[in-house]
C-alpha positions as CSV (number, residue, x, y, z in Angstrom):
1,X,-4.4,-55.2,51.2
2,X,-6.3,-56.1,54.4
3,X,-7.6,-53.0,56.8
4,X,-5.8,-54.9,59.5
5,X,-2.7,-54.6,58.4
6,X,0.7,-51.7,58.7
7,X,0.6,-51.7,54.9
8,X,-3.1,-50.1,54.8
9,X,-2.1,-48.0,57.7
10,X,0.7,-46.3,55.3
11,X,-1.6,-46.5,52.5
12,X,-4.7,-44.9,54.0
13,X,-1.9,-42.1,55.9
14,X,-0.7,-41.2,52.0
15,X,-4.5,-41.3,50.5
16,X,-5.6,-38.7,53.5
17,X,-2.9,-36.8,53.1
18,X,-3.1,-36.1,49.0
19,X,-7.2,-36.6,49.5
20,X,-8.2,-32.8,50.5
21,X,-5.6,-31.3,47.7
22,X,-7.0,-33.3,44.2
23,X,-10.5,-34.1,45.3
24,X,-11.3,-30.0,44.5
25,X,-11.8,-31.3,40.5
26,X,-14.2,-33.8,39.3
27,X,-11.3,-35.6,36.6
28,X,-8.5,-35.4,39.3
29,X,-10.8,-36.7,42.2
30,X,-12.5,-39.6,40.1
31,X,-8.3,-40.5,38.7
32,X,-7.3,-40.6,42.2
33,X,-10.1,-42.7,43.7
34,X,-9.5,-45.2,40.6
35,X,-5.7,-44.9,40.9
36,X,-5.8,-45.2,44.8
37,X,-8.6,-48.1,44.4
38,X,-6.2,-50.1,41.7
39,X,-3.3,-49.8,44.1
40,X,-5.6,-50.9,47.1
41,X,-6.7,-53.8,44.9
42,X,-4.1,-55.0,43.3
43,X,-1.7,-55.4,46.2
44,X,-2.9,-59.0,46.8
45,X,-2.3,-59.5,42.8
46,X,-2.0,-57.0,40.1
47,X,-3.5,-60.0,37.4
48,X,-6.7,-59.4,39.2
49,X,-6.9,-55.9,38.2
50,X,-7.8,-57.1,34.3
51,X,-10.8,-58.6,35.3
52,X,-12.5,-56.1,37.2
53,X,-11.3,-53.8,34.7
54,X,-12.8,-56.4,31.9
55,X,-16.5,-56.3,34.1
56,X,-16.3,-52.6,34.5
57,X,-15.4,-51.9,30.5
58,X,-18.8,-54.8,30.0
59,X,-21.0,-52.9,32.0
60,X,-19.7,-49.0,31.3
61,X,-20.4,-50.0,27.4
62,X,-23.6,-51.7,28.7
63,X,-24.7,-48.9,29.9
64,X,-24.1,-46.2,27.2
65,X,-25.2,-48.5,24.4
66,X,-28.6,-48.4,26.7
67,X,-28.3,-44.8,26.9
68,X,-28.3,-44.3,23.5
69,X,-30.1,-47.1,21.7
70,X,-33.0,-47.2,24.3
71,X,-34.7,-49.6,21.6
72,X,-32.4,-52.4,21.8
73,X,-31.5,-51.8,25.7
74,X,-32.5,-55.7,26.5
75,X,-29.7,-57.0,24.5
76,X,-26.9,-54.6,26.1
77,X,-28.4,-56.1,29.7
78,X,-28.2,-59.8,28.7
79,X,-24.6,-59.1,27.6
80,X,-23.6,-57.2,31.2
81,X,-25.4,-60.3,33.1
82,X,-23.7,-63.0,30.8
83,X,-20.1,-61.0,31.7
84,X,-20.7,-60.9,35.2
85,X,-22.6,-64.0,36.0
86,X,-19.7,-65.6,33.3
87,X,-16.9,-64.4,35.1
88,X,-18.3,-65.8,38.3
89,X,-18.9,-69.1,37.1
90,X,-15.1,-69.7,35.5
91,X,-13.4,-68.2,38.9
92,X,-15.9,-69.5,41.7
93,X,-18.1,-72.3,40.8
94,X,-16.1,-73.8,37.6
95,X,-14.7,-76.5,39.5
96,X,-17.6,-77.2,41.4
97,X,-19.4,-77.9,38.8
98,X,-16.4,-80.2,37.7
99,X,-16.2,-82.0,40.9
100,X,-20.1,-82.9,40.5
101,X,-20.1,-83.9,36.9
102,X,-17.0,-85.9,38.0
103,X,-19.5,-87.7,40.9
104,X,-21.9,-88.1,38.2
105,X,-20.0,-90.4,35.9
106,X,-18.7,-92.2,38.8
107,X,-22.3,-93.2,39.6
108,X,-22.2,-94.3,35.8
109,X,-19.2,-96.3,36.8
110,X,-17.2,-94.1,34.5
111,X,-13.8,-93.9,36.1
112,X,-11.8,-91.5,34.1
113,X,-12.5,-87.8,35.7
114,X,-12.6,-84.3,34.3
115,X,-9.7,-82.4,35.5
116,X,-10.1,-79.1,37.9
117,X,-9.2,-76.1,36.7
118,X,-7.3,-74.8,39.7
119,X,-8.0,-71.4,39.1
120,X,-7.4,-68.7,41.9
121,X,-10.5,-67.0,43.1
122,X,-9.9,-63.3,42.8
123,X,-10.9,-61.3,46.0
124,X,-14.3,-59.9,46.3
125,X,-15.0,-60.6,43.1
126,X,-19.0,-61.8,44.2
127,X,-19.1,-58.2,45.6
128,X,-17.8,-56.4,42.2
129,X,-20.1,-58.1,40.5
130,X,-22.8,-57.6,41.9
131,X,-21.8,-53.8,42.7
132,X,-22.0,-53.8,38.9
133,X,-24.5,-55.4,37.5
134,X,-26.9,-53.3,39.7
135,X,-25.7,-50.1,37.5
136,X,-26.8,-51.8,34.3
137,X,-29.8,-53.1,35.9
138,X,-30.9,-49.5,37.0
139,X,-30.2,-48.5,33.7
140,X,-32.3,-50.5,32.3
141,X,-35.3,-49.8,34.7
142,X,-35.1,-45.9,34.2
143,X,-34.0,-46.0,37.6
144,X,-30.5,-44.2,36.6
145,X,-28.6,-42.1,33.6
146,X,-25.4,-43.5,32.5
147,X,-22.2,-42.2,32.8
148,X,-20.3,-41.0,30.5
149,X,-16.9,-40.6,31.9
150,X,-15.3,-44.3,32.2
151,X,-13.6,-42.4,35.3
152,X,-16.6,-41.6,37.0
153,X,-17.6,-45.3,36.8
154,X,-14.6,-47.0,37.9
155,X,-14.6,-44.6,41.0
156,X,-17.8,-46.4,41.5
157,X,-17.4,-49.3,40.8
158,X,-13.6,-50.1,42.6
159,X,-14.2,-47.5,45.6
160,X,-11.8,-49.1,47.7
161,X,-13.3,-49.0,51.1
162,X,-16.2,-51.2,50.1
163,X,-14.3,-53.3,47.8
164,X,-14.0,-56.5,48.5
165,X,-16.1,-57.1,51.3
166,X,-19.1,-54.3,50.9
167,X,-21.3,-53.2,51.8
168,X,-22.6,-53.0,48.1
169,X,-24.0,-49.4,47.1
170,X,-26.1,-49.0,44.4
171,X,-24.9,-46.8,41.5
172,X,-27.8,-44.4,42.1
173,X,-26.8,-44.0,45.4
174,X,-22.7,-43.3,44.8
175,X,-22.2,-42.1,41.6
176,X,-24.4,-38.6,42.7
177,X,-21.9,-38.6,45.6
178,X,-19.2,-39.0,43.4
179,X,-19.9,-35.7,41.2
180,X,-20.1,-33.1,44.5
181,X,-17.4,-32.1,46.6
182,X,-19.3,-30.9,49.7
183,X,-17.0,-30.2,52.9
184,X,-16.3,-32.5,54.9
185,X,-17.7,-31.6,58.4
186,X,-16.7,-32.2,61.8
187,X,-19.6,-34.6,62.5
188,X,-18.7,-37.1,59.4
189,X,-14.8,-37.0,60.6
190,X,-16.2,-37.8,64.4
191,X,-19.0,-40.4,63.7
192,X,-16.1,-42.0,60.8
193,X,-13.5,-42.2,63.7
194,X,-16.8,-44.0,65.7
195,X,-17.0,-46.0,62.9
196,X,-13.3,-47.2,62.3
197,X,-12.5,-47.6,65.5
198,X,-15.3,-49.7,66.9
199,X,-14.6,-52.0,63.7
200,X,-11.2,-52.6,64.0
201,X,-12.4,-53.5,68.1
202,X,-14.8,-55.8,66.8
203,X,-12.3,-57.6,64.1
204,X,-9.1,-57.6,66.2
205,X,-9.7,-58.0,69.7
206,X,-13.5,-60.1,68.9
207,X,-13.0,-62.1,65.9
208,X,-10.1,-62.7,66.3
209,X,-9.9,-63.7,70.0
210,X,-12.1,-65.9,68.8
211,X,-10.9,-67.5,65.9
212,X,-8.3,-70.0,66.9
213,X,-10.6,-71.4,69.0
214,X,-13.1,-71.8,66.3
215,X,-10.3,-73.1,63.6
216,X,-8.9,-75.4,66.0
217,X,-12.2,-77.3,66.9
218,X,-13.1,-77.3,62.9
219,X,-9.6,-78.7,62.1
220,X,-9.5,-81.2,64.2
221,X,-10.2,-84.8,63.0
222,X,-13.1,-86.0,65.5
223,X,-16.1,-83.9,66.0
224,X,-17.5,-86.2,68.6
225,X,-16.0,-84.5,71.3
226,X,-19.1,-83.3,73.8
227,X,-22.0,-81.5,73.0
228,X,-21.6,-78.4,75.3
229,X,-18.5,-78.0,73.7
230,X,-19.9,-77.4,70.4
231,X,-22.8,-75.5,71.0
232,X,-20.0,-73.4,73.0
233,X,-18.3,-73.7,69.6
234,X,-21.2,-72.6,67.3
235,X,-22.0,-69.6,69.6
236,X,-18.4,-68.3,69.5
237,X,-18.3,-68.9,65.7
238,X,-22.2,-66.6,65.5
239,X,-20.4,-63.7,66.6
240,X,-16.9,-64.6,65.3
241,X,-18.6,-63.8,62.0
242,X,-21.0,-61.6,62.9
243,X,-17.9,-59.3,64.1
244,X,-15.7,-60.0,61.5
245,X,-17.9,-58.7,59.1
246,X,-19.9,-55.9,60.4
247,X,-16.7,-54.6,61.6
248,X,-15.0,-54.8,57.9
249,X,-18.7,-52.6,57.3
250,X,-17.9,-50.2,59.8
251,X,-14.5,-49.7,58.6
252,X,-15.9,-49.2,55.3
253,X,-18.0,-46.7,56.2
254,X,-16.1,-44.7,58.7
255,X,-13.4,-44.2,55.9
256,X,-16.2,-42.9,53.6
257,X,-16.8,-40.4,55.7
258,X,-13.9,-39.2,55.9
259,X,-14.1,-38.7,52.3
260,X,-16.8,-37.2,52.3
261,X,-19.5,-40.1,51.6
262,X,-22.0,-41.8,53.5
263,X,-22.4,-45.6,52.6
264,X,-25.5,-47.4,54.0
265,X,-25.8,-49.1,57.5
266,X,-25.0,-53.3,56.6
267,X,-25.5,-54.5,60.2
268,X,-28.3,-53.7,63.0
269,X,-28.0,-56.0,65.6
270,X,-29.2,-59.0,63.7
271,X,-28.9,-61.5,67.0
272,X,-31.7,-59.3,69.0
273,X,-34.4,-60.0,65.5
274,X,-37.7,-62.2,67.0
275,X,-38.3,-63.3,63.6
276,X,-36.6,-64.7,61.3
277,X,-37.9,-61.9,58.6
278,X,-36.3,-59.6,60.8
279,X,-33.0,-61.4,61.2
280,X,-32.3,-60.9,57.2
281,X,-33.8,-57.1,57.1
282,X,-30.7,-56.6,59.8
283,X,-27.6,-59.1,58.7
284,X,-25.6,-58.0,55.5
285,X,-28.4,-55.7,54.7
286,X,-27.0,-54.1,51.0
287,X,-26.7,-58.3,50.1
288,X,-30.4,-58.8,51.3
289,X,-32.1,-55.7,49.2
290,X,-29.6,-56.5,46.8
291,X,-31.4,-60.3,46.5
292,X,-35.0,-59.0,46.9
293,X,-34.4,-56.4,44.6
294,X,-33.1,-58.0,41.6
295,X,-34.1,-61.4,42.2
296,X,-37.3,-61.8,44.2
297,X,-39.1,-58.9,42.9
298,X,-37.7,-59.6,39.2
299,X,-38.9,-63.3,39.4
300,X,-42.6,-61.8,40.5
301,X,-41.9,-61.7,44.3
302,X,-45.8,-61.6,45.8
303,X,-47.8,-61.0,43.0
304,X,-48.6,-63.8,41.6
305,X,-49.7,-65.2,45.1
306,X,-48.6,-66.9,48.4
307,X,-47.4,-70.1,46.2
308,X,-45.0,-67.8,44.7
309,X,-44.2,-66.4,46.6
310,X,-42.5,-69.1,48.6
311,X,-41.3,-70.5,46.0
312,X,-39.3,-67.3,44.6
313,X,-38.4,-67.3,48.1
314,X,-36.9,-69.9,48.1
315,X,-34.7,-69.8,44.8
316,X,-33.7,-66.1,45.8
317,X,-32.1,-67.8,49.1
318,X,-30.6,-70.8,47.4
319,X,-28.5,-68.7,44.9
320,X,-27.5,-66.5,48.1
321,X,-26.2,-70.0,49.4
322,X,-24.5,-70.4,46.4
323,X,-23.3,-66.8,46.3
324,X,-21.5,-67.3,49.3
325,X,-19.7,-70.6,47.9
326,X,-19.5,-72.9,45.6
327,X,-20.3,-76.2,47.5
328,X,-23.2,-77.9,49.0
329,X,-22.9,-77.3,52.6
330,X,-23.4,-73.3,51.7
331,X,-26.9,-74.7,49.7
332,X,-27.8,-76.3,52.7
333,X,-27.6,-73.8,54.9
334,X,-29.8,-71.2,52.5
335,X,-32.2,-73.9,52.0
336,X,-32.3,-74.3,56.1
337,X,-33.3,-70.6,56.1
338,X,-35.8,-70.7,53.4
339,X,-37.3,-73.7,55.5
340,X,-37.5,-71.3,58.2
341,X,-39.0,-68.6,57.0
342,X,-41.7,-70.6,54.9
343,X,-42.9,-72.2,58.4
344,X,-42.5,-68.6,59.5
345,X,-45.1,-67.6,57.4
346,X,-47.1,-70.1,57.3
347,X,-47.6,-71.0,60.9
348,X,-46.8,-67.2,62.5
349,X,-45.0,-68.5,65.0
350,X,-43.3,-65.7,66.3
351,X,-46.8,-64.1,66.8
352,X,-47.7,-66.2,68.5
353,X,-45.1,-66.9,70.7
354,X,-45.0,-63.4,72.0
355,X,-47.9,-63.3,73.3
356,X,-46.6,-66.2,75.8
357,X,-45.4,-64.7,79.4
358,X,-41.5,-63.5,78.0
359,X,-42.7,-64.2,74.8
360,X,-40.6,-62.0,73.0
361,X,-37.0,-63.1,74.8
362,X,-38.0,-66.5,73.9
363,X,-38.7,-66.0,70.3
364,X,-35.7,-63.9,70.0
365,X,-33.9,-67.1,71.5
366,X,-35.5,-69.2,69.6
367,X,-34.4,-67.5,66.5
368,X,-31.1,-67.2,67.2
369,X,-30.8,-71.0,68.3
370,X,-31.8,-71.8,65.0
371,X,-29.6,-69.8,63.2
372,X,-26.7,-71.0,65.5
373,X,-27.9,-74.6,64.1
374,X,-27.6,-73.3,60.3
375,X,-24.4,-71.5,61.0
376,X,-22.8,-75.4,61.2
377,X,-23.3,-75.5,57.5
378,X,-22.2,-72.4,57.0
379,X,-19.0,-73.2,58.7
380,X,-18.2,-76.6,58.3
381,X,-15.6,-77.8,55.5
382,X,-18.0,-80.3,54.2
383,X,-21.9,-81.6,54.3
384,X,-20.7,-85.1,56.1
385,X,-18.3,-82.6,58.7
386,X,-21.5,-80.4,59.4
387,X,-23.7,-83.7,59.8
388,X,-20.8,-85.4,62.7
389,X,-21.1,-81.7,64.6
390,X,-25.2,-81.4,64.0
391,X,-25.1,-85.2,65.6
392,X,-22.8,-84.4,68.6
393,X,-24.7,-81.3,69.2
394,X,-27.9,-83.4,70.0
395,X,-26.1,-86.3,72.1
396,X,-26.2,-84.2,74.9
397,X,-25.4,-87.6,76.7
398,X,-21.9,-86.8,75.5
399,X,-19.7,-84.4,78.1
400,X,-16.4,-83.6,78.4
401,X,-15.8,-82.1,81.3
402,X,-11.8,-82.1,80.5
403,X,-12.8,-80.0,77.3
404,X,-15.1,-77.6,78.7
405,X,-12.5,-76.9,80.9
406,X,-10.2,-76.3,78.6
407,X,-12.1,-73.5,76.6
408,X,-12.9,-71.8,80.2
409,X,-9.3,-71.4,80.2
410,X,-9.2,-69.7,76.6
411,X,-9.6,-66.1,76.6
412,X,-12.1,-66.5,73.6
413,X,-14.3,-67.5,76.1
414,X,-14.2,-64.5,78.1
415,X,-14.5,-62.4,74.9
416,X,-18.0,-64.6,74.1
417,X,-19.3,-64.0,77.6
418,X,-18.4,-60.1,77.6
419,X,-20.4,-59.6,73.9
420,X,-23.2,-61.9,75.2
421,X,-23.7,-59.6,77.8
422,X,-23.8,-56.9,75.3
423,X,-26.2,-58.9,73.6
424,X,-28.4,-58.9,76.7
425,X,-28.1,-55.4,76.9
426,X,-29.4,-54.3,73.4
427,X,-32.0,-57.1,73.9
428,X,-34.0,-56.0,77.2
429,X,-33.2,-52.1,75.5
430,X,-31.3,-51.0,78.6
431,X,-30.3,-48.0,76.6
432,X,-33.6,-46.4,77.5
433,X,-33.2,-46.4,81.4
434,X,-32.8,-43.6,83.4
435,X,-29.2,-44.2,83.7
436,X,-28.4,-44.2,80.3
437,X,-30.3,-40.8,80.4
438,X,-27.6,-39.4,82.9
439,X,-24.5,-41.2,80.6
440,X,-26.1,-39.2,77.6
441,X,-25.9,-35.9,79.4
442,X,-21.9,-37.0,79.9
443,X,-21.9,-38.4,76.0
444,X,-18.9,-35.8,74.6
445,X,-16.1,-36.7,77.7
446,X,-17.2,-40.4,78.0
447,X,-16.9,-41.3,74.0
448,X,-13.4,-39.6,73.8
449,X,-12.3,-41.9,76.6
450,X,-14.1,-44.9,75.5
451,X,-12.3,-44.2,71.9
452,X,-9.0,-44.2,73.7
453,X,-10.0,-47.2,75.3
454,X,-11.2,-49.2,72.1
455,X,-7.4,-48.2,70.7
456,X,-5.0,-49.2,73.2
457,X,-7.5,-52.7,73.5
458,X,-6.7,-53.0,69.9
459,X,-3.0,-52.6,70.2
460,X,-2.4,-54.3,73.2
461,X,-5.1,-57.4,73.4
462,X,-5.5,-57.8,69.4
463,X,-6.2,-61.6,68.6
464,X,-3.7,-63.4,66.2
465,X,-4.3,-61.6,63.0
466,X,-6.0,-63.2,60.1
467,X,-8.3,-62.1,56.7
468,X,-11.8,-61.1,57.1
469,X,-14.1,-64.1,56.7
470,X,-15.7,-62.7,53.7
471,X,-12.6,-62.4,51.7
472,X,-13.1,-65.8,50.7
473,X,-16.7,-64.9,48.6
């Protein structure tokens, strides 16, 4: 069931409307968010329910059998990692490691092949996963209790805001939220409207403005077009994603609010960061602690010295690559990030650099250059389609005048320019002037009409509808 759709619209009305009647009892409230949460889930295809209900019952076990035979606690965590991290490898990376063994024998000149497996990848299931492993984890570090009510858990665990596309909360952070039933105050139903609003603006009037624009150039069979059209391209696919997701986030977490919990912020205006550091401490922030939490410190992170250190670095962002899909062009593009923040620490550029005259803007360019460059991989259907559009991007003896043209005419372009401005705006921190001080004093009046504003936008000058980006991992 996608946010951006009638169908969520008539499910969310019928949640809201039974939510402040059965969320007075702990049993009833915890039933409801699972019953609500299977519905949610298993609109796209019921069969999926089983295996998140098989990961949950792994790690719900998991955890008691911790709880109660502290002694032996290891072996209940190796069994809740080998169900999760088993699970994902049938669904998502099964047949890529089939299509690689099947290269292999090739090379051997074997010429018989493996067959794929074909199987469907089930929808946020990278996001589950993780979700749930972390309870086990905790357990296991004395960081948490278990629960003992399998209805508690799965109110967790299948939450359905924060399903299938995050941002992922850590058990210690929900499942306390889970047992109160505070009021839910003004302020939480406001700043959630805020919320739910200004991500729906940012999904169907951003993203997806510019998303056929995107698809179109990526689908079409030569990529040696002109090299101002692709960077034009790449910069309209940076914040293509960039509001495609944050705005699923902010839906996520304005619809918590309104129920009363408060899930953490997963995007901070990652294009202004002047390091690359930076950069990852504000995109997909609950993936990011998620990785230097349970893999980077877990491996040793920066105690066993600067060598390591890079080097745990570096695995922690290559399994992020292939956390966000199973094929080579995703590797690359972690492995271009880990290359970037290894010279970032070695070198300190980005000290250095801002002690240049407008140091700091062009560091913050810089940075955002090169993650435009490393977004190609990201996007790109294959390693050879993100090596034609890297090369055209660097001919810049190639233009096409007829084609620049063309986009000018394409409203996506309009949309980049208006949230490049807004860029520019957070950037040189114009919300500090004196005339932001006189808006603040009008704040109340102007939000309700800029709320108004953001909704009729989204009615009236939506882009073609399509699924959140992340969907896919």
């Amino acid at each position: 069931m996608l946010f951006n759709s009638p169908i969520f619209l008539i499910f969310a009305a019928l949640f809201f409307i039974g939510w402040p009647l059965l969320r007075r009892r702990r049993n009833i409230r915890w039933m409801y968010l699972v019953f609500a949460s299977f519905v949610f889930y298993g609109w796209w295809d019921w069969r999926f329910l089983f295996l998140i209900l098989g990961s949950g019952f792994i790690d719900f076990f998991a955890g008691l059998a911790m709880g109660r035979f502290p002694n032996h606690k290891k072996i209940a965590l190796v069994l809740s990692i080998i169900g999760n991290l088993g699970s994902l490898a049938v669904f998502k990376y099964l047949d890529f490691g089939i299509a690689n063994l099947n290269s292999l024998l090739h090379l051997f000149g074997v010429t018989s092949s493996v067959p794929a497996a074909g199987l469907i990848l089930p929808v946020g299931i990278s996001f589950y996963t993780f979700q749930s492993m972390s309870y086990t984890i905790d357990i296991y570090r004395g960081q948490l209790k278990p629960t003992h009510n399998v209805f508690h858990f799965f109110a967790y665990l299948a939450l359905f805001p924060q399903l299938v596309a995050g941002p992922i909360v850590r058990a210690r952070d929900l499942l306390p939220q889970l047992k109160t039933c505070n009021p839910i105050t003004e302020s939480q139903r406001y700043e959630g409207l805020k919320l739910i609003v200004a991500g729906f603006f940012k999904k169907v009037v951003i993203a997806d403005t510019l998303a056929p624009a995107v698809n179109a150039a990526f689908d079409a069979g030569d990529p040696q077009v002109s090299a101002a059209y692709w960077w034009v391209i790449m910069f309209m696919f940076a914040y293509q994603i960039y509001c495609d997701f944050s705005g699923y986030s902010d839906i996520a977490r304005g619809l918590g609010k309104w129920m009363g919990y408060e899930f953490p912020v997963n995007f901070d205006h990652p294009y202004i960061a002047s390091s690359f550091r930076e950069f990852w401490q504000r995109w997909h922030i609950s993936l990011s602690t998620w990785f230097r939490d349970y893999v980077y410190i877990s491996l040793g992170g920066s105690k066993k010295g600067i060598y390591h250190a890079h080097a745990f670095m570096w695995i922690t962002m290559l399994v992020s690559g292939l956390w966000h899909g199973a094929a080579w062009h995703f590797i690359v593009w972690a492995a271009l990030h880990s290359l970037y923040l290894s010279l970032e620490r070695i070198t300190h550029w980005p000290e250095k650099m801002k002690r240049l005259p407008l140091g700091k803007h062009l560091t913050t360019l810089t940075v955002f250059l090169l993650t435009t460059i490393a977004w190609v991989f990201f996007r790109a259907d294959s390693f050879g389609q993100a090596l034609a559009i890297l090369k055209t991007m660097f001919t810049f003896t190639q233009f096409n005048s007829g084609i620049i043209d063309k986009l000018i005419d394409n409203n996506a372009v309009n949309v980049l320019l208006l949230i490049l401005g807004r860029q520019l705006y957070f950037h040189f921190e114009l919300e500090k002037s004196r005339w932001t001080n006189l808006q603040f004093k009008l704040r109340p009046q102007l939000e309700m009409i800029v709320i108004a504003l953001l909704i009729l936008t989204c009615v009236y000058m939506r882009g073609p509808g399509s699924a959140f980006i992340y969907f896919q991992f």
